[in-house]
C-alpha positions, 0 to 999 in steps of 0.5 A: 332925340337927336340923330347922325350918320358918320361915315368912316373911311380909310381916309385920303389926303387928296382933295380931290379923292375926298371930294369926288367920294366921301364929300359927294355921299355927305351932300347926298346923305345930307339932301335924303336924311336932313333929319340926320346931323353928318360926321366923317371919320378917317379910321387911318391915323397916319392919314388924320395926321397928315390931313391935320398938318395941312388942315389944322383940327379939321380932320378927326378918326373913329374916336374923336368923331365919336367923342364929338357927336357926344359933345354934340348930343347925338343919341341916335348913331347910324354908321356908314363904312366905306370898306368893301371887305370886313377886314382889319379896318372894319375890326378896328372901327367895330372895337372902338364902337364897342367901348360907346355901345352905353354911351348912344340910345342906339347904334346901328353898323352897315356891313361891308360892300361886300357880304353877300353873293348877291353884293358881288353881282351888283357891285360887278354890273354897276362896275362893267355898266360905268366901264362901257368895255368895248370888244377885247378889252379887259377890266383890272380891278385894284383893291387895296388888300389886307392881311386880313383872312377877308382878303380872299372877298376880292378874288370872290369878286373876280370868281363872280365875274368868271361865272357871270360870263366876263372872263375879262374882268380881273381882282388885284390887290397891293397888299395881302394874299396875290395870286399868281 
């Protein structure tokens, strides 16, 4: 029975972004599951768009990803987002699952980074061990936001650190609710 991950992302249209986070979990997917065929799937098609004009029917979203695993033969489906909130992205993605629900003996979804109290705690000491915070310095996080009612993970997080203590870490957002 043939098996894959598909990772789905927003998307980037910088290389460089590309390489340094999803690529880079591909190669490491790749080297601890080699019984696993690898996918990527942008859930952004503006971002699809804008990757194909520049590199032509490389880049594919949720549905054509899936459409190809199919072509392909995958029976087996394990997929990996990268949202750290269960938001809009997320919804979408799992909506589009749905309709290939009888189409793959089995599908198996990640949750979110975040999910649980616990997921904050981690996420804030692999956060502040990367950032080596020096005496007075203050840590900014920024997130990308939604409209989304799950907007508010992201002050949690802040609230976490708040009560772990690190009264100098704070959550941002470009879009959705802001605090002010």
């Amino acid at each position: 029975m043939k098996k894959a991950i598909m990772i789905v992302s927003s998307g980037t249209s910088v290389i460089k972004a590309l390489d340094a986070t999803t690529n880079k979990l591909e190669q490491r997917l790749a080297a601890q599951y080699p019984e696993y065929a690898l996918y990527q799937a942008f859930s952004v098609q503006p971002i699809v768009n804008k990757m194909n004009a520049l590199y032509p029917d490389t880049y594919l979203n949720v549905q054509q990803t899936l459409d190809k695993m199919l072509e392909d033969g995958v029976e087996e489906l394990a997929v990996l987002p990268f949202y750290m909130i269960k938001g809009t992205e997320n919804e979408r993605m799992r909506e589009v699952l749905k309709v290939y629900e009888d189409k793959f003996a089995s599908i198996v979804v990640a949750k979110p980074l975040f999910h649980v109290k616990e997921d904050y705690i981690k996420t804030l000491e692999v956060v502040l061990e990367a950032a080596d915070m020096q005496e007075g310095e203050v840590l900014m996080l920024v997130g990308h936001g939604t409209k989304h009612h799950d907007n508010t993970e992201y002050q949690n997080l802040e609230y976490t650190a708040y009560t772990q203590g690190r009264r100098n870490v704070f959550v941002a957002t470009l879009e959705g609710y802001q605090k002010t």
